[in-house]
SEKOLMAR-852332 format. One record per residue (C-alpha): y, z, x; residue number from 1; residue in three letters. Coordinates in steps of 0.02 Angstrom, whole numbers, always signed. Each point is the difference from the previous one (the first is absolute). Layout:
<pts>
> north/up/east/resi/resn
> Y/Z/X/NUM/Ala
...
</pts>
This chain:
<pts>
> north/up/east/resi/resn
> -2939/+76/-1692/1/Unk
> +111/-77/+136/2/Unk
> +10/+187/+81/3/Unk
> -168/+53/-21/4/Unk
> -46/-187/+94/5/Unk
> +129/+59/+129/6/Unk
> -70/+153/+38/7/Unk
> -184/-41/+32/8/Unk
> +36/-135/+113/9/Unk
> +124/+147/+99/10/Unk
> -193/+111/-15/11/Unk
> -86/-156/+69/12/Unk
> +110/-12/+145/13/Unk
> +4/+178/+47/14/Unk
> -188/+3/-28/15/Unk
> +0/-165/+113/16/Unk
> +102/+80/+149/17/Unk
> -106/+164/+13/18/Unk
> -175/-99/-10/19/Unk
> +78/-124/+145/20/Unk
> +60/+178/+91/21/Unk
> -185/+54/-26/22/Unk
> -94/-158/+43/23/Unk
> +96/-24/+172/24/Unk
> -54/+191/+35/25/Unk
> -183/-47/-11/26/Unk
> +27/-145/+87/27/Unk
> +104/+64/+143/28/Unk
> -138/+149/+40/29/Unk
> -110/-144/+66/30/Unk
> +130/-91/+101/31/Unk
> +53/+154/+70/32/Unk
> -193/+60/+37/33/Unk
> -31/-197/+82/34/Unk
> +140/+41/+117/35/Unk
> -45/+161/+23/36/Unk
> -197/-5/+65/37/Unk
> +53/-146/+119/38/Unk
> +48/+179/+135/39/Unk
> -43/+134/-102/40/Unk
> -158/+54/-66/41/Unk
> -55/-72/-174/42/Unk
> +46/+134/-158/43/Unk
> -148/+13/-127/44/Unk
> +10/-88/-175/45/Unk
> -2/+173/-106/46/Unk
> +170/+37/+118/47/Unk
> +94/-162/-30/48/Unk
> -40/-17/-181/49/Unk
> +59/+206/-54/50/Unk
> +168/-44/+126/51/Unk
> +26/-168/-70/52/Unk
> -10/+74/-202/53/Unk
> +111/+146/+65/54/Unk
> +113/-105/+78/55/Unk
> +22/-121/-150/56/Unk
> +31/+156/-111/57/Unk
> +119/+119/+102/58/Unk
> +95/-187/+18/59/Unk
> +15/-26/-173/60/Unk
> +50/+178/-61/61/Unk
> +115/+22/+157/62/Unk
> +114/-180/-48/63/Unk
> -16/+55/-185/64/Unk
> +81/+171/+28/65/Unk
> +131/-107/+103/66/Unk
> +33/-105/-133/67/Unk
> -48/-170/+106/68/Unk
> -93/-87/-152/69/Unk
> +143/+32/-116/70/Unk
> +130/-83/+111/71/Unk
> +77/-167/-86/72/Unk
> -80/-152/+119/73/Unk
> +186/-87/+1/74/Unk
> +63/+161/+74/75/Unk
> -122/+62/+121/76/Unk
> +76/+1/+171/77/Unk
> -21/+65/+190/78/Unk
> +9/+185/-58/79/Unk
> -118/-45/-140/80/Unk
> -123/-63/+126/81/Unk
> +36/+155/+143/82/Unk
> -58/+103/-155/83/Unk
> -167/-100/-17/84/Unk
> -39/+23/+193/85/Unk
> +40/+199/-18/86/Unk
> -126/+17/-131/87/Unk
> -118/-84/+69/88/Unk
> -4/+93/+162/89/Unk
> +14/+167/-97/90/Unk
> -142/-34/-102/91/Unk
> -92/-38/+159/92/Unk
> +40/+143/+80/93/Unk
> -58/+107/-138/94/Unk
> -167/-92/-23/95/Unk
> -38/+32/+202/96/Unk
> +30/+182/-24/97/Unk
> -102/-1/-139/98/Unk
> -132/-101/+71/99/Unk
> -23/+87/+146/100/Unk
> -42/+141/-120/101/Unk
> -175/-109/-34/102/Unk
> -17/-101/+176/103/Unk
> +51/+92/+167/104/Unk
> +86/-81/+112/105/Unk
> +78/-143/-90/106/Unk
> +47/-128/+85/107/Unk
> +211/-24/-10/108/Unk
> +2/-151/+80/109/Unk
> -91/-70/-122/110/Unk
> +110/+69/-155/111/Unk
> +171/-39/+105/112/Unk
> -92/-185/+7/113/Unk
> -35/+2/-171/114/Unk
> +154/+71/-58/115/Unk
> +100/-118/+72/116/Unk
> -105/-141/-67/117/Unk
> +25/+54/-174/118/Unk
> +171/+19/+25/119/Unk
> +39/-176/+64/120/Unk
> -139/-87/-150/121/Unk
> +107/+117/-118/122/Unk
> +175/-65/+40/123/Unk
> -48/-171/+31/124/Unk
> -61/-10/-185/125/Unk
> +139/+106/-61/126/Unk
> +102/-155/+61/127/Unk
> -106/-120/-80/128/Unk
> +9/+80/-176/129/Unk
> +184/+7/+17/130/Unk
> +28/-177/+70/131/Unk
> -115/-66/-141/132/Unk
> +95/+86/-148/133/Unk
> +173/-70/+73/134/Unk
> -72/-177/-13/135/Unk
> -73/+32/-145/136/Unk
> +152/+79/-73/137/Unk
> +82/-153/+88/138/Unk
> -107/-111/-106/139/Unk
> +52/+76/-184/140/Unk
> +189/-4/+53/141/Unk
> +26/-164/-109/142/Unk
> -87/+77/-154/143/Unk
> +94/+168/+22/144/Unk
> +153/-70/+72/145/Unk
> +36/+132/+126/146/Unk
> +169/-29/+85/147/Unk
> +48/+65/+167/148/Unk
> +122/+147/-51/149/Unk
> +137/+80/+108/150/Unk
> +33/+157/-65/151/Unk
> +194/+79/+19/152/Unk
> -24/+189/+59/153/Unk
> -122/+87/+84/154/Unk
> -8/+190/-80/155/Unk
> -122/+70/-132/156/Unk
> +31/-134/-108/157/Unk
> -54/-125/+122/158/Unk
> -145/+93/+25/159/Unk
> -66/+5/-173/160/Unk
> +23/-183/-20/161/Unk
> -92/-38/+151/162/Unk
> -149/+131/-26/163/Unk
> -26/-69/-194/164/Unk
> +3/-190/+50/165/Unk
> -155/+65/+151/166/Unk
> -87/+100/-114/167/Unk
> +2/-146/-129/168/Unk
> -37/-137/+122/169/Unk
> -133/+111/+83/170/Unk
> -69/+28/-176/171/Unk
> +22/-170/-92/172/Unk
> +71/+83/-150/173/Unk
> +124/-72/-139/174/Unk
> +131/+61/+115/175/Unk
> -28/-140/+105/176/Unk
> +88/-115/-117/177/Unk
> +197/+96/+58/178/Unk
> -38/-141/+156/179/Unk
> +89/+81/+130/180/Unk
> -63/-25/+175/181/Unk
> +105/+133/+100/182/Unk
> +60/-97/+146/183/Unk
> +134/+102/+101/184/Unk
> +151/+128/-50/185/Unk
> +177/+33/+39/186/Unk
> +94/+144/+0/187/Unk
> +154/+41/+73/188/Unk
> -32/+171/+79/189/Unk
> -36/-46/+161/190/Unk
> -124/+129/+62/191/Unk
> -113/-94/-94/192/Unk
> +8/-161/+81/193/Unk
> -157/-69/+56/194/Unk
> -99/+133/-86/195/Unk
> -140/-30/-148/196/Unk
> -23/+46/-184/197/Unk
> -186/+4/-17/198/Unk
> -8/-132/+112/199/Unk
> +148/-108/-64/200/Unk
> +117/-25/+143/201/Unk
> +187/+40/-4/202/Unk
> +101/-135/+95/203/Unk
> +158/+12/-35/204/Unk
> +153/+56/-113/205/Unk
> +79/-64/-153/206/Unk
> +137/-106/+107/207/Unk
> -160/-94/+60/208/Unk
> -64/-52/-187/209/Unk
> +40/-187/+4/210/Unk
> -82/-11/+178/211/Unk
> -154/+96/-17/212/Unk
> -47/-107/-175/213/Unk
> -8/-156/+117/214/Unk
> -87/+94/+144/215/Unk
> -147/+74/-107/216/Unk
> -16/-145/-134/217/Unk
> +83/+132/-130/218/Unk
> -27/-63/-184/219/Unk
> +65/+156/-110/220/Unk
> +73/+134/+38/221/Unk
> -12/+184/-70/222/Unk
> +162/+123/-8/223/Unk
> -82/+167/+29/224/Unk
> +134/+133/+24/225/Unk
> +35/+80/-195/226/Unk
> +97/+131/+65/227/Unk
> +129/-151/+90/228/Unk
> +179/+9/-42/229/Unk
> +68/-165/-124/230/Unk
> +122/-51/+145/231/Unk
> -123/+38/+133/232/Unk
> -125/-103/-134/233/Unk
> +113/-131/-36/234/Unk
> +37/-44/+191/235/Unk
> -182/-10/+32/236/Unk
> -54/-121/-165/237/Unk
> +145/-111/+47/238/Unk
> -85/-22/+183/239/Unk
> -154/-20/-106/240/Unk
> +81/-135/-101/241/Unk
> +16/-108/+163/242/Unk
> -186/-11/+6/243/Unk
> -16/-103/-132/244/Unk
> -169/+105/-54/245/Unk
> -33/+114/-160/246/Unk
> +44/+183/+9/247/Unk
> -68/+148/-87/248/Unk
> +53/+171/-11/249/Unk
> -96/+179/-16/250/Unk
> +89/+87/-120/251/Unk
> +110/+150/+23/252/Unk
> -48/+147/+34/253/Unk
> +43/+62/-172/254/Unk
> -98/-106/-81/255/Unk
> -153/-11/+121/256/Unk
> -155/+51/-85/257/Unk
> -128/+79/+85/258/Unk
> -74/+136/-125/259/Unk
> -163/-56/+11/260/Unk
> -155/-79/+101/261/Unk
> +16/-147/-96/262/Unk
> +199/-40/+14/263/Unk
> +29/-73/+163/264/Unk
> +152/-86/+82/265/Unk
> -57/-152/+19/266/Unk
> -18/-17/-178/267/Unk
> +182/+61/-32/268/Unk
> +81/-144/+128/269/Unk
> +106/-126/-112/270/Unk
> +84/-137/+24/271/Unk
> +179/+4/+53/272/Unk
> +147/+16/-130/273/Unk
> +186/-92/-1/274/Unk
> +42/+209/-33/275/Unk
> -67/+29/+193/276/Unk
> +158/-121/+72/277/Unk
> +124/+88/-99/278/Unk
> +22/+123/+151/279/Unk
> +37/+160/-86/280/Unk
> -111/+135/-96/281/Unk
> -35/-6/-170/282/Unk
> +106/+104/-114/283/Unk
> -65/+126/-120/284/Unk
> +73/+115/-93/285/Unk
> -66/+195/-61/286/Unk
> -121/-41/-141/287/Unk
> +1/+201/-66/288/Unk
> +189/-38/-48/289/Unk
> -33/-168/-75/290/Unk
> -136/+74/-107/291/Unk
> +74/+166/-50/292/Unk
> +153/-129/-84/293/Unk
> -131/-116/-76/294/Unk
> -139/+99/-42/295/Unk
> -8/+30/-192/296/Unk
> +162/-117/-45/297/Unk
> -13/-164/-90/298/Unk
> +43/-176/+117/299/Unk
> +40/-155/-23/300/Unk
> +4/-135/+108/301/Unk
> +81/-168/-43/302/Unk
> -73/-146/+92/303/Unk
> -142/+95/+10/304/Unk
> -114/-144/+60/305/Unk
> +84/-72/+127/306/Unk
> -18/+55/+180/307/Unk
> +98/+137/+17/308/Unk
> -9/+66/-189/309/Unk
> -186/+9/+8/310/Unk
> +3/+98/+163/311/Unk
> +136/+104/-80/312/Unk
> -128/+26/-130/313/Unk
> -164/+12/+114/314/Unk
> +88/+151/+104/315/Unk
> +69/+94/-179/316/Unk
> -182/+4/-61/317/Unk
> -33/+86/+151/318/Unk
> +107/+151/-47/319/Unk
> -64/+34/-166/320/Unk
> +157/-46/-136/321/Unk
> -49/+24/-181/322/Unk
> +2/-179/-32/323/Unk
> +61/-165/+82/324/Unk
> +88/-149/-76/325/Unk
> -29/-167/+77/326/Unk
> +143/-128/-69/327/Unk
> -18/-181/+57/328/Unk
> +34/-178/-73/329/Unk
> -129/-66/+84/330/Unk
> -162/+26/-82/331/Unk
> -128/-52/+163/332/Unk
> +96/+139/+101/333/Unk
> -20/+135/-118/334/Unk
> -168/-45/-41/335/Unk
> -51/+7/+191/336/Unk
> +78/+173/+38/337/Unk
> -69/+63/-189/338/Unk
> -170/-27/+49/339/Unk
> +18/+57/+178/340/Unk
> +52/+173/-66/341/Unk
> -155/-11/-141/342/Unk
> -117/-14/+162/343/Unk
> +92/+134/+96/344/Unk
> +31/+132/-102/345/Unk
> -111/-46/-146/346/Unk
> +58/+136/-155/347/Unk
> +82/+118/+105/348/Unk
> +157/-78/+14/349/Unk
> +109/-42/-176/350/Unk
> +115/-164/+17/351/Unk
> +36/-123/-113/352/Unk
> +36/-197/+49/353/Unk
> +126/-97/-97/354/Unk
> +49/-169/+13/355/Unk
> +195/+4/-31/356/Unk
> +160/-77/+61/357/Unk
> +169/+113/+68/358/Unk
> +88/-143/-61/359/Unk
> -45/+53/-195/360/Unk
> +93/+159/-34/361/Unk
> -94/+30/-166/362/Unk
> -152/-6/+79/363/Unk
> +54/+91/+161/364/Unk
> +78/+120/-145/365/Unk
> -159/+44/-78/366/Unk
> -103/+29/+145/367/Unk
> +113/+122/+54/368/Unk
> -3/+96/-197/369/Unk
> -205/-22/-9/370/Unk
> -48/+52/+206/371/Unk
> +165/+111/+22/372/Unk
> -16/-28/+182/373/Unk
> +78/+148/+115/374/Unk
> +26/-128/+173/375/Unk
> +27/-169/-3/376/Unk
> -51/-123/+149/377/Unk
> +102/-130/-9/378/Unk
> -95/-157/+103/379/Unk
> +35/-133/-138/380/Unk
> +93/-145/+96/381/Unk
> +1/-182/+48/382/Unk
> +2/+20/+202/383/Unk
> -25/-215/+73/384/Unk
> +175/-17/+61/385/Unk
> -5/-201/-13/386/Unk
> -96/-6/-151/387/Unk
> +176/+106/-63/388/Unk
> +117/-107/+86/389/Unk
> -69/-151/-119/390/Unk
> -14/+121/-150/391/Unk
> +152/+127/-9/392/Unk
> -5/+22/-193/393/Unk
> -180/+80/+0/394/Unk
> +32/+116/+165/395/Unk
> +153/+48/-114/396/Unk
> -117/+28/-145/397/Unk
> -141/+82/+69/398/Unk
> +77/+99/+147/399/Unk
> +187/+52/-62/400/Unk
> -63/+22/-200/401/Unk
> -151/+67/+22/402/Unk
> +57/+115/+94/403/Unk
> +135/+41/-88/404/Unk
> -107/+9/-171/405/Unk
> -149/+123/+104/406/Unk
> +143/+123/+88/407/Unk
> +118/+13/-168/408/Unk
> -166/+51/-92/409/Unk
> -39/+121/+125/410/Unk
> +170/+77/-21/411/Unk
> -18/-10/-194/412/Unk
> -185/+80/+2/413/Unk
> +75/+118/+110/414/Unk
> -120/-21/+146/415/Unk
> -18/+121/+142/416/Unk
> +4/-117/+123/417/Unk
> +20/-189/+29/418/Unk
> -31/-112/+158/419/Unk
> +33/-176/+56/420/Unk
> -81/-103/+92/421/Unk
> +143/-91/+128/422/Unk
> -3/-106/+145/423/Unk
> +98/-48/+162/424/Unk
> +44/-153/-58/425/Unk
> +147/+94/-114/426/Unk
> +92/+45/+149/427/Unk
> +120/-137/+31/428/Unk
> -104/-128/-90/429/Unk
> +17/-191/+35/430/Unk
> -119/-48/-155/431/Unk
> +4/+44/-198/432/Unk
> -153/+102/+17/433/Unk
> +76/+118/+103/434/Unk
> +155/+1/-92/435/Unk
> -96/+42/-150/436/Unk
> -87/+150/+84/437/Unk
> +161/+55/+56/438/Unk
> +68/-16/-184/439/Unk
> -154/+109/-33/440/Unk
> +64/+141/+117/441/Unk
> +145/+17/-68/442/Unk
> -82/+10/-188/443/Unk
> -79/+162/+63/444/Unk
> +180/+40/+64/445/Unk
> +66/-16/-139/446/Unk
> -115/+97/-95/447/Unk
> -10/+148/+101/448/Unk
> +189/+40/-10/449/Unk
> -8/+11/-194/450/Unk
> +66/+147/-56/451/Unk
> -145/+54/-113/452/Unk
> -116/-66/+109/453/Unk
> -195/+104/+9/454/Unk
> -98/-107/+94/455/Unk
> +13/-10/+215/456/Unk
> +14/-187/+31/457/Unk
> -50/-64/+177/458/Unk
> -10/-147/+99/459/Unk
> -127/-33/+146/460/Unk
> +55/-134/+138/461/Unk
> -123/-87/+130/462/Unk
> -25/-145/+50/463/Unk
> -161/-124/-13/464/Unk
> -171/+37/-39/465/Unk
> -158/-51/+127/466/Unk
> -111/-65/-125/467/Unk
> +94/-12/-155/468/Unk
> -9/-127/-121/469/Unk
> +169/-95/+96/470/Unk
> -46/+81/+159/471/Unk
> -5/-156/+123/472/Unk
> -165/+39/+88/473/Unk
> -102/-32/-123/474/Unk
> +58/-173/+20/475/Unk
> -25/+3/+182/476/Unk
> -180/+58/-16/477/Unk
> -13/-133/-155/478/Unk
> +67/-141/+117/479/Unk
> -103/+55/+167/480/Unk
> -169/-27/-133/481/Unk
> +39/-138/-62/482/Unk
> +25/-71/+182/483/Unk
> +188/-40/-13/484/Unk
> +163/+49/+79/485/Unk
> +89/+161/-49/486/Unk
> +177/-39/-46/487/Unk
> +158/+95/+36/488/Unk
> +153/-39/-54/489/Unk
> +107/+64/+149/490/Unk
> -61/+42/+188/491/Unk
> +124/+151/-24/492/Unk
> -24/+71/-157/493/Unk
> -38/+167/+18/494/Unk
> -73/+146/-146/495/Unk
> -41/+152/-37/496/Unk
> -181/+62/-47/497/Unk
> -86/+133/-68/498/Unk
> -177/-9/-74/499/Unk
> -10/+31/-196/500/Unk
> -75/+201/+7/501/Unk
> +150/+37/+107/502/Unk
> +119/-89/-117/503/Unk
> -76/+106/-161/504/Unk
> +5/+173/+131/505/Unk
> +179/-53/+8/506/Unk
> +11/-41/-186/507/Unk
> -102/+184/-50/508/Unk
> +92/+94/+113/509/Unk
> +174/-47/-45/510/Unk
> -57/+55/-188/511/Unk
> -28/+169/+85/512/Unk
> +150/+3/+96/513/Unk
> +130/-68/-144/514/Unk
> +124/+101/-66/515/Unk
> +88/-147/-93/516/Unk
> +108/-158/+53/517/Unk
> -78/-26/+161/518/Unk
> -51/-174/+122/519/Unk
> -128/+75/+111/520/Unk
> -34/-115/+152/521/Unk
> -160/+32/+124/522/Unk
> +27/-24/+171/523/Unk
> -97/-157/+45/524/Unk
> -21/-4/+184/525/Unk
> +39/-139/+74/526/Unk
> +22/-190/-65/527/Unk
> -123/-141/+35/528/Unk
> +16/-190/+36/529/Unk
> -96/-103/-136/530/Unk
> -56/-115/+128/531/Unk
> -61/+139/+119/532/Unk
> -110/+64/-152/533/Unk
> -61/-157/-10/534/Unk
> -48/-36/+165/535/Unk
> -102/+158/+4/536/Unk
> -76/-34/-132/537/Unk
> -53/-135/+51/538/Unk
> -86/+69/+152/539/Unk
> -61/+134/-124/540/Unk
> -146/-140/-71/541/Unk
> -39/-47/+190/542/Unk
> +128/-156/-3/543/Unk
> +128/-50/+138/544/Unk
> +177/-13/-82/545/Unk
> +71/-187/+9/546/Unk
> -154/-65/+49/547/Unk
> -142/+57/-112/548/Unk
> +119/+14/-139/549/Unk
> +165/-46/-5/550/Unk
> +164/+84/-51/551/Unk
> +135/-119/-92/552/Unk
> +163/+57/-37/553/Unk
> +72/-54/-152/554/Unk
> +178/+48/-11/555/Unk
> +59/+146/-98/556/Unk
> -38/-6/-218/557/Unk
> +110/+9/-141/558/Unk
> +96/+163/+18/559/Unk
> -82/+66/+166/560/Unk
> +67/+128/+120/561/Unk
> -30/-46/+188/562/Unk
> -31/+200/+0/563/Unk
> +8/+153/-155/564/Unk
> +115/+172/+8/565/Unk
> -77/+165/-58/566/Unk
> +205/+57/-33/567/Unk
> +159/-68/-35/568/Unk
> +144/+60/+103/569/Unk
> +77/+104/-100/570/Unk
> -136/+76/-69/571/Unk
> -46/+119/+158/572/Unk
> -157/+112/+18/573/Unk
> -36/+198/-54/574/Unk
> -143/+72/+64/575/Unk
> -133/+62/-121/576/Unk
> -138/+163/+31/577/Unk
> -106/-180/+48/578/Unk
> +49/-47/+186/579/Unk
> -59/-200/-50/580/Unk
> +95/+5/-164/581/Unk
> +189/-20/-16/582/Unk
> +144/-2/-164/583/Unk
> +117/-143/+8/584/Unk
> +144/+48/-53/585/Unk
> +93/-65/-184/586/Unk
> +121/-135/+3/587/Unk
> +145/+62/-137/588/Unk
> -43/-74/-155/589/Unk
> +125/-42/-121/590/Unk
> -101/+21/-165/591/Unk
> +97/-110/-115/592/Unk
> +17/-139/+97/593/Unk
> -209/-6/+38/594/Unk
> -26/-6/-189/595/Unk
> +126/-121/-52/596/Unk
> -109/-111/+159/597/Unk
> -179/+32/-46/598/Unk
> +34/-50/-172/599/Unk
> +83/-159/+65/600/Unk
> -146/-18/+116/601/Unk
> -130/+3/-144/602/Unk
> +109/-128/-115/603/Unk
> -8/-113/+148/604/Unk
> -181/+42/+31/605/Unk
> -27/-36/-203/606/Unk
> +89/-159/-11/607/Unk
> -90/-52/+173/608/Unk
> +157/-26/+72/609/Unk
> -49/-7/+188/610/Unk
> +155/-9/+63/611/Unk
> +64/+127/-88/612/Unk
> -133/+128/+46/613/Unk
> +48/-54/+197/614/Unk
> +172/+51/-50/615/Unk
> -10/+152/-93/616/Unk
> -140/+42/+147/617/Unk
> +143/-1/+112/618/Unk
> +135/+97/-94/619/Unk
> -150/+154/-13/620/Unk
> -37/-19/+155/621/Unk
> +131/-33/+128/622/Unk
> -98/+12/+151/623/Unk
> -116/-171/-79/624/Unk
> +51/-139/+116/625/Unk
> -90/-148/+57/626/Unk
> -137/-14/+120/627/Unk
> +83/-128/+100/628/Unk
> +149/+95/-2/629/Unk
> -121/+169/+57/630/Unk
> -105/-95/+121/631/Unk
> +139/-74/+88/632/Unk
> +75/+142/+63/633/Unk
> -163/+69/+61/634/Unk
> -49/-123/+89/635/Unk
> +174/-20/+76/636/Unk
> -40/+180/+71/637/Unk
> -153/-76/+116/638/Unk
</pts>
């Protein structure tokens, strides 16, 4: 209804313009005629009334053709105008041919009078209409909340934007409610320096960001350039940051939609993520081989709930397995991914949710004999490093059992293929969780170098997860809500990230890649300060860092590592057919000795004997130290 309202107040105003067009025509032949007779003889009524009603019409279908009445009023501009005068004087210029046709010996002096006349009324209310729609555009900024909009980039892209937001504005459509006022653009190719985008001034370059914001009144900003390197990107959003203002990004070009009249860009713009600071593309892997090894083959996926099982379990569904197993302890988890998949795929996918422990073997045991599952996911796991430090016992239980009761199964079921989930936090670890995860590694060690041993067990190594359930931003963006200061426990504490599809790429592609006993590690990019993260995203909701909202640092937790390691020393890298994924290399195991620990481990884990699972940590794992011990000697290194 909203539409249909729209478009017969855009008829109206067209109708509106051409009947003002017309009027001052009529009008103008009697001026022109007053003038006229004051030197010249008088011309008779029947002449000025067929010259003014060909005039008016040779006007109107001469600016039609030139497309002067379907010009946006915010964007008509000296050429537009120009345009108006050469129509005018064309059309007058045919109608005195034509009318000297019917009356010899015209008089041009009168038409050249008359002409210009019409030309001058013409303009004068072309102004008029457009100065009245800007104030009372002006007038419905507060209910629309238009913002004055600098847009980054001045190509196609740029273009698009601006035409849509004109063409809405100029049409009061639903559009109108994406409230961007185009205000100026930079680019930094610098032939196009004090040139225009539909009107839309570009005044400087990307350097000039901060500047320009306070010049023109800036109060968002759009990041128009999809095809833009992430270095080149990250450089520019972290000049953006400085501004204090929101930023939003067009997509890129790969996933720019514009297939049809009714998918625009301005409608694709989002907000900006955490992922766009990470500097570095995002990694993918080749689907065809992913879904040539799990297409038709029965998976399960152990903390299949959780944030990184359930996208482990989102991205198998897409690759049509026969069925999928969803194992998870926690029953609101499972329920939310179960039902997610029901509204997805509906019938045509077959999986099966089951609320189970890997810390009950029996159980564990009979899944495995009912589903017969052909790869096993391994994301079962208690990750909150303090939350471990005050609990060793159950990060024994949970991470070191369970996964030693899910990976001997596998190897008595005789599955194809089995993967675990791992994190950086095993290499060198300062805390029991990590210790544990380690411990886990060198389970599927173990494993693989038995000498009946069917199934190809692999371990996948990154570090932490933007968005997971431990990630820290969503208690950043929690904290920034709620109005109160982010915390960090060190100034310079520094992590790796990758967002959770890359993390399951890395996860699915390793599966592909495995031939059996492997650590595969994905190169990362670069690290990134906590506190930096923070501080952008703080700018990220429009607030000024330390002023707005304040950053508190509140000394390093339980077990924390001023910074993570994707490898040990010794373990080295081999390159894989993936140029981002890498094998760390086996630390000699000596296979009695492990045993004879891990059972010792789970009798001090089953008497909850904290101590003693701190010790018999450390005897597995010789590289566990402390974290003062770890963070020292970093920190000495400054």
């Amino acid at each position: 209804m909203k539409k249909n309202n729209n478009s017969i107040k855009l008829s109206l105003s067209k109708i509106l313009v051409r009947a003002s067009d017309i009027l001052l025509i009529l009008l103008n032949v009697a001026i022109a005629h007053y003038i006229y007779r004051v030197d010249n003889t008088p011309l008779s009524g029947k002449h000025m009334v067929i010259a003014a009603f060909f005039s008016a019409a040779l006007c109107v279908l001469i600016l039609e053709i030139l497309g002067n009445y379907k010009k946006p009023w915010k964007a008509f501009g000296a050429q537009d105008f120009m345009l108006c005068v050469l129509g005018i004087f064309t059309a007058f210029s045919i109608d005195v041919f034509i009318l000297n046709l019917r009356f010899s010996g015209s008089p041009y002096m009168f038409y050249v009078l008359y002409a210009v006349l019409c030309a001058v009324s013409i303009c004068i209310m072309r102004v008029v209409f457009k100065y009245i729609f800007i104030i009372v555009s002006d007038a419905g900024r507060k209910t629309a909340d238009i913002k004055r909009t600098l847009i980054i980039g001045g190509g196609n892209t740029c273009k698009a934007i601006i035409k849509e937001i004109q063409l809405a504005q100029n049409e009061n459509s639903e559009m109108q409610i994406a409230n961007f006022e185009p205000v100026c653009i930079v680019d930094d190719d610098r032939h196009k320096l004090k040139t225009k985008v539909r009107g839309v001034p570009i005044v400087g370059n990307t350097s000039e960001i901060v500047n320009i914001v306070a010049k023109y009144s800036i109060e968002q900003i759009i990041f128009a350039i999809p095809s833009c390197s992430e270095d080149k990107k990250k450089d520019i959003l972290n000049i953006c940051s400085g501004t204090g203002l929101p930023v939003r990004l067009v997509p890129k070009l790969g996933n720019l939609l514009l297939k049809s009249e009714s998918t625009t860009v301005l409608n694709q713009i989002r907000d900006i993520n955490i992922e766009d600071l990470l500097g570095r593309k995002a990694i993918t892997f080749d689907s065809e081989d992913i879904k040539n090894f799990v297409c038709g083959k029965v998976c399960m996926v152990t903390g299949g709930g959780g944030s990184i099982g359930s996208e482990i379990v989102r991205q198998l569904a897409r690759y049509e397995p026969k069925k999928i197993i969803i194992v998870d302890i926690y029953e609101n988890n499972a329920y939310d991914i179960q039902q997610e998949l029901r509204m997805e795929f509906g019938g045509k996918l077959d999986f099966v949710t089951l609320i189970a422990s890997v810390r009950d073997f029996h159980r564990m045991d009979r899944i495995y004999e009912t589903y017969k599952p052909e790869i096993v996911f391994h994301a079962a796991a208690h990750k909150h490093v303090p939350l471990m430090e005050n609990s060793p016992a159950e990060a024994i239980k949970n991470n070191v059992l369970g996964t030693f009761n899910v990976a001997t199964l596998a190897l008595a079921h005789n599955v194809s293929r089995f993967v675990m989930i791992s994190t950086d936090k095993a290499v060198n670890p300062t805390n029991v969780m990590g210790a544990s995860k380690r411990c886990c590694e060198m389970i599927i060690q173990y494993l693989s170098q038995q000498p009946d041993c069917q199934t190809d067990f692999v371990t996948t190594r990154f570090g932490n997860v933007l968005g997971s359930n431990g990630s820290v931003i969503p208690l950043f963006k929690r904290q920034i809500e709620q109005g109160k200061p982010l915390t960090v426990t060190h100034p310079d504490i520094i992590r790796y990230f990758m967002t959770i599809p890359e993390a399951v790429n890395l996860v699915l592609e390793a599966s592909v890649l495995a031939q059996g006993g492997e650590i595969f590690v994905l190169d990362m990019g670069k690290p990134v300060r906590i506190v930096t993260l923070a501080e952008n995203l703080i700018r990220m909701y429009g607030k000024r860092p330390y002023k707005d909202v304040q950053i508190v640092f509140t000394g390093l937790r339980p077990g924390e590592k001023i910074k993570e390691e994707l490898l040990m020393d010794e373990e080295g890298l081999q390159k894989t057919s993936n140029d981002l994924i890498f094998i760390g290399k086996h630390i000699e195991l000596n296979e009695d000795e492990f045993i004879n620990d891990i059972h010792a481990l789970k009798q001090a884990a089953s008497d909850e004997d904290e101590d003693g699972v701190v010790a018999a940590l450390h005897r597995i794992v010789p590289t566990f130290v402390t974290p003062e011990e770890f963070n020292t000697k970093e920190l000495s290194k400054k």
